[in-house]
C-alpha positions as a Markdown table, in Angstrom:
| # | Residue | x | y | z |
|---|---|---|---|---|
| 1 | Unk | 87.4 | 75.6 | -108.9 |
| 2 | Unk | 88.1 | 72.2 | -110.9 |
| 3 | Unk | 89.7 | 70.7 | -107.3 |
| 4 | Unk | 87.2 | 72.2 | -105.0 |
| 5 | Unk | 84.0 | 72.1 | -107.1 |
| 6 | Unk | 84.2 | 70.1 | -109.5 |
| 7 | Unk | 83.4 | 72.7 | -112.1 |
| 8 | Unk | 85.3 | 74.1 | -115.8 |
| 9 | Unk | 86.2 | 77.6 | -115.3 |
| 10 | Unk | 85.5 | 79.1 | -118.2 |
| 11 | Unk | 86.9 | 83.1 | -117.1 |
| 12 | Unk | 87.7 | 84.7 | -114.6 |
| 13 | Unk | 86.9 | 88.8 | -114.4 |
| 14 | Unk | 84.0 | 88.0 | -116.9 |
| 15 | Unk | 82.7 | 91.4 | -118.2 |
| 16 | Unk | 78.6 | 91.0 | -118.9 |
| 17 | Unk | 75.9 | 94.1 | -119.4 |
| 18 | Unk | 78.6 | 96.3 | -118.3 |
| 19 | Unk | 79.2 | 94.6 | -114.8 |
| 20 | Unk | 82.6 | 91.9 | -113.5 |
| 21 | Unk | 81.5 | 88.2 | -112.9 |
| 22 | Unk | 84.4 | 87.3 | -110.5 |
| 23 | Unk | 84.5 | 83.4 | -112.1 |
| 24 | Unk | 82.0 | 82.2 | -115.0 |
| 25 | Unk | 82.5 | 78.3 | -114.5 |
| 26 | Unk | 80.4 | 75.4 | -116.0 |
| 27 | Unk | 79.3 | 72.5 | -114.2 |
| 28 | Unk | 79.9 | 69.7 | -116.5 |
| 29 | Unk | 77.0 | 67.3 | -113.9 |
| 30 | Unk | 74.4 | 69.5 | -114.6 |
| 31 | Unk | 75.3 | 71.1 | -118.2 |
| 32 | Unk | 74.7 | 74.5 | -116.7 |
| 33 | Unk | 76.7 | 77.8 | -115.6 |
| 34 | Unk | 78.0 | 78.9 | -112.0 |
| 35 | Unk | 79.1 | 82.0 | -111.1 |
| 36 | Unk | 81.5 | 82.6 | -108.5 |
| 37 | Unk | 81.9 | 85.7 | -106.2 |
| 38 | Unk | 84.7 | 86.1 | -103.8 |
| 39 | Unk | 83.9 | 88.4 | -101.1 |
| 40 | Unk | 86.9 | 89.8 | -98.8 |
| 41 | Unk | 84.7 | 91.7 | -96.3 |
| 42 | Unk | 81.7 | 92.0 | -94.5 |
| 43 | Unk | 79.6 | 94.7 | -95.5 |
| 44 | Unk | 77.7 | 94.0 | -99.1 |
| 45 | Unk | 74.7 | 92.5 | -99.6 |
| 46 | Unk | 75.0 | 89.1 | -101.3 |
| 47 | Unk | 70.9 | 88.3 | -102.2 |
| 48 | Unk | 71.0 | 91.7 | -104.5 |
| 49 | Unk | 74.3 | 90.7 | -106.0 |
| 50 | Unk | 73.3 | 87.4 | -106.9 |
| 51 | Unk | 70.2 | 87.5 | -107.8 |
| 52 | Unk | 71.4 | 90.2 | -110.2 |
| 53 | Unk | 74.0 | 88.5 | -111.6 |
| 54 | Unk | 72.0 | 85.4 | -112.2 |
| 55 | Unk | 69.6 | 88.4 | -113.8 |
| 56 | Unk | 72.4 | 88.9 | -116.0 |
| 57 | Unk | 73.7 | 85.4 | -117.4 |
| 58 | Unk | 69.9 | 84.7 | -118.3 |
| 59 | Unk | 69.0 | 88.2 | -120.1 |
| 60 | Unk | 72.3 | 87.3 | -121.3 |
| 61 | Unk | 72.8 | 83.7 | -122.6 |
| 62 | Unk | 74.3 | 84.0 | -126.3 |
| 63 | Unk | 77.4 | 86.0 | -124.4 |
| 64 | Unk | 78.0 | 83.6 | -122.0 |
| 65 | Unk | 77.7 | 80.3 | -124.4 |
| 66 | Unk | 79.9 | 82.0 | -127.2 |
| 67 | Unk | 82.8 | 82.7 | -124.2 |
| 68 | Unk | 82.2 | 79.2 | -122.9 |
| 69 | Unk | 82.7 | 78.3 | -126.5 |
| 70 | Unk | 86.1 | 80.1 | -127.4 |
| 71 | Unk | 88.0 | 79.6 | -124.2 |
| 72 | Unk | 87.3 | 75.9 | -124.5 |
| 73 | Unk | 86.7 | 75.3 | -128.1 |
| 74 | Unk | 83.6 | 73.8 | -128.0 |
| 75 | Unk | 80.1 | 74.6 | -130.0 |
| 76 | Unk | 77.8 | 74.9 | -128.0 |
| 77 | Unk | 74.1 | 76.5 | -128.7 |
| 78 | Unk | 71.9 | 77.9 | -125.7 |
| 79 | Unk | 69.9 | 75.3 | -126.2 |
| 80 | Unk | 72.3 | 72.8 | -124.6 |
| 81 | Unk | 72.8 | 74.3 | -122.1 |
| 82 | Unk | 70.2 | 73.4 | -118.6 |
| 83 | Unk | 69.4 | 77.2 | -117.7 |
| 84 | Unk | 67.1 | 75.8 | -114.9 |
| 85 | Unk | 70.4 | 74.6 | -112.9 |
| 86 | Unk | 72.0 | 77.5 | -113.1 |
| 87 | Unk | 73.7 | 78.8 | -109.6 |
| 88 | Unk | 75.8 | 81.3 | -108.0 |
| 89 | Unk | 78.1 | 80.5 | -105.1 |
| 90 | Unk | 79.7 | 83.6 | -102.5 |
| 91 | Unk | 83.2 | 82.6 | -100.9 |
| 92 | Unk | 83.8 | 85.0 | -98.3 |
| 93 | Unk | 85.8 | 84.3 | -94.5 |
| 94 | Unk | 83.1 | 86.0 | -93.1 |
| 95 | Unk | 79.1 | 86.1 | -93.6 |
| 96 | Unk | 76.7 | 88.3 | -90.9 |
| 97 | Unk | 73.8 | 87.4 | -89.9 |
| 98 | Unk | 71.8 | 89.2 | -92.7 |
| 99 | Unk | 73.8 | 87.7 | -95.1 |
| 100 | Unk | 73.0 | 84.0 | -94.0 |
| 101 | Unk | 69.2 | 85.1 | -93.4 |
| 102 | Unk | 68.9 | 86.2 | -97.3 |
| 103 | Unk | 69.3 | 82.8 | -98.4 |
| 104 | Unk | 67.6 | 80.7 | -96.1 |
| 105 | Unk | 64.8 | 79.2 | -97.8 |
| 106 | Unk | 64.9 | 75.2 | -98.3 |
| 107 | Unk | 64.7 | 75.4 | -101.5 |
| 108 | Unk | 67.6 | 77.6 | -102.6 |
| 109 | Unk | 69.7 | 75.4 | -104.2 |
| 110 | Unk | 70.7 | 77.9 | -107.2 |
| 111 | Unk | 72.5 | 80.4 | -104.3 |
| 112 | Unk | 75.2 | 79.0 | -101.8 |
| 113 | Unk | 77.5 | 80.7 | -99.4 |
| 114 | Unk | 80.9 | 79.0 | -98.5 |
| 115 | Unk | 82.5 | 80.7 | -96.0 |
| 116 | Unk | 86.2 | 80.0 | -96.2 |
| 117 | Unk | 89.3 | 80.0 | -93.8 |
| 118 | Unk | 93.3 | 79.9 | -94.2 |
| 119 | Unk | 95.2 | 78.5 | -91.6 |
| 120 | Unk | 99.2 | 79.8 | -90.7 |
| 121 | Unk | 100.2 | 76.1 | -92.9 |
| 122 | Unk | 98.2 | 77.1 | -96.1 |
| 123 | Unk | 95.5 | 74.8 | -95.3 |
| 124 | Unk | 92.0 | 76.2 | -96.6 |
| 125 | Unk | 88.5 | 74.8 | -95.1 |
| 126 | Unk | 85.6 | 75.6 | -96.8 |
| 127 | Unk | 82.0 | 74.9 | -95.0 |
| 128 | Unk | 78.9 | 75.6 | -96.6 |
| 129 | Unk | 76.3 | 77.6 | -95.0 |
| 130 | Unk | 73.0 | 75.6 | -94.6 |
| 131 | Unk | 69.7 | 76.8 | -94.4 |
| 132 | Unk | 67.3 | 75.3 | -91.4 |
| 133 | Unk | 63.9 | 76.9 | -93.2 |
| 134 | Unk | 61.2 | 75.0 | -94.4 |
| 135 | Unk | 59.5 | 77.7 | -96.6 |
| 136 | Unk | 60.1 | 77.9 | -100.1 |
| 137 | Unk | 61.6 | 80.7 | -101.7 |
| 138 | Unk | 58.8 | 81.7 | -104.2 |
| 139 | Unk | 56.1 | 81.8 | -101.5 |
| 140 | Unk | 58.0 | 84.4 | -99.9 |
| 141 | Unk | 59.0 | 87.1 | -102.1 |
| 142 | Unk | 56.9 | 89.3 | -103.7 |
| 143 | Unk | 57.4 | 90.3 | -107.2 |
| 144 | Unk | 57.9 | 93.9 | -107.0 |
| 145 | Unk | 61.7 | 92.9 | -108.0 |
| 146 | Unk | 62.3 | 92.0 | -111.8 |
| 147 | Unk | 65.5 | 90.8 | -111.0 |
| 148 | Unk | 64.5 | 88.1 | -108.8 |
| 149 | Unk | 60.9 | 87.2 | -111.1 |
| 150 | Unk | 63.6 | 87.1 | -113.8 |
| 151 | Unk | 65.8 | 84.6 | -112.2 |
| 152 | Unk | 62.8 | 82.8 | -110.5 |
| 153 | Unk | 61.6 | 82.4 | -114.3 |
| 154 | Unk | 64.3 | 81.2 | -115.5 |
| 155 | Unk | 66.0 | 78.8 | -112.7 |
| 156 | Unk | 64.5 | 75.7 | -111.7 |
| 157 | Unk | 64.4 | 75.2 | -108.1 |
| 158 | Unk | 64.8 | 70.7 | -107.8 |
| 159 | Unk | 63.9 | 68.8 | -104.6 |
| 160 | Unk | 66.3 | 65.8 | -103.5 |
| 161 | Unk | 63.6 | 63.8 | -104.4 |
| 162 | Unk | 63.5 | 65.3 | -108.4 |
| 163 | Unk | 67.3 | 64.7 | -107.9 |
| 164 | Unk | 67.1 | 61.1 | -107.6 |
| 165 | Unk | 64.2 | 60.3 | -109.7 |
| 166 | Unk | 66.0 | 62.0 | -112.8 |
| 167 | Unk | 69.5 | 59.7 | -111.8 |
| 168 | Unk | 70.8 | 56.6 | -113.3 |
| 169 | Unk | 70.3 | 53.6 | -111.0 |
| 170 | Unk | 74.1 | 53.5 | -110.3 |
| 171 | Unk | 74.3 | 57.3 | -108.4 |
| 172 | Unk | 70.8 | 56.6 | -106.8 |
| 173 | Unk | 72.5 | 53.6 | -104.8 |
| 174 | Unk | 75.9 | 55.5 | -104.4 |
| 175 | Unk | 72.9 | 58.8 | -102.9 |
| 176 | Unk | 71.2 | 56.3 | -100.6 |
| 177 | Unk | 74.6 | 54.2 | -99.4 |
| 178 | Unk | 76.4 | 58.4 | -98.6 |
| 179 | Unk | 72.7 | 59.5 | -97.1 |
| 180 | Unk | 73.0 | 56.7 | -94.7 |
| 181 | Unk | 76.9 | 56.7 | -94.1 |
| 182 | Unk | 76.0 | 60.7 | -93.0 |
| 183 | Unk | 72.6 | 60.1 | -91.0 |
């Protein structure tokens, strides 16, 4: 998680509201949680699961900030911690076509899929799955669920553009310089 990510993980088999959080990490760039699932097969649903669990660590913040604080020994409070950037990530070889569907709205930052691959020499790849949709996420669900208004509530959803205008100078330049390198 550290190597691949970037992130802290804070636990692994994190027990919440009765239910296992595969990996509760922390994501040191945007002072917030990530949750990690690892998937193994095909058939679940990963937009219930998520949105569930991101359900949980919000209804559930004094939990999560007090095991953040004793497996690192830190003292934290919820309030330093950015619940708005809060995100949960699926790794999974494999993701069908529903799967990939659930999560394609532009502005779905807080939810990513990674499907993942492990070659005969131990080599791993990892490739995100990228939505193509230019429709927002809040425009399209109703709010019959109150899973998904809870996490909509709670989680902030930024543009690139709120991205960069809330950066130092020094990482807008390094943005612009990799956005051009890429294009």
């Amino acid at each position: 998680v550290e190597e691949i990510f970037g992130y802290q993980l804070i636990k692994s088999e994190f027990q919440i509201g009765g239910y296992r959080i595969d990996s509760l990490c922390y994501d040191r760039n945007n002072n917030s949680f990530v949750i990690i699932e690892y998937k193994k097969g095909k058939n679940y649903s990963v937009f219930d699961q998520g949105m569930h669990y991101l359900s949980l660590v919000t209804n559930n913040k004094a939990e999560c900030v007090m095991e953040y604080n004793e497996q690192l020994n830190a003292n934290f409070k919820r309030s330093d911690i950015d619940w708005d950037s809060l995100k949960i990530i699926f790794i999974s070889p494999y993701f069908n076509d529903f799967q990939k569907g659930s999560v394609n709205f532009k502005d779905m930052n807080f939810f990513e899929l990674w499907e993942i691959e492990k070659f005969e020499t131990d080599i791993i790849t990892l490739n995100q799955i990228k939505t193509s949709a230019k429709e927002p996420l809040n425009k399209n669900i109703s709010s019959s669920n109150k899973h998904i208004d809870s996490v909509l509530k709670e989680v902030k959803i930024y543009s690139e553009e709120e991205w960069i205008n809330k950066s130092s100078e020094k990482i807008k330049t390094i943005w612009e310089s990799l956005k051009e390198r890429i294009s």
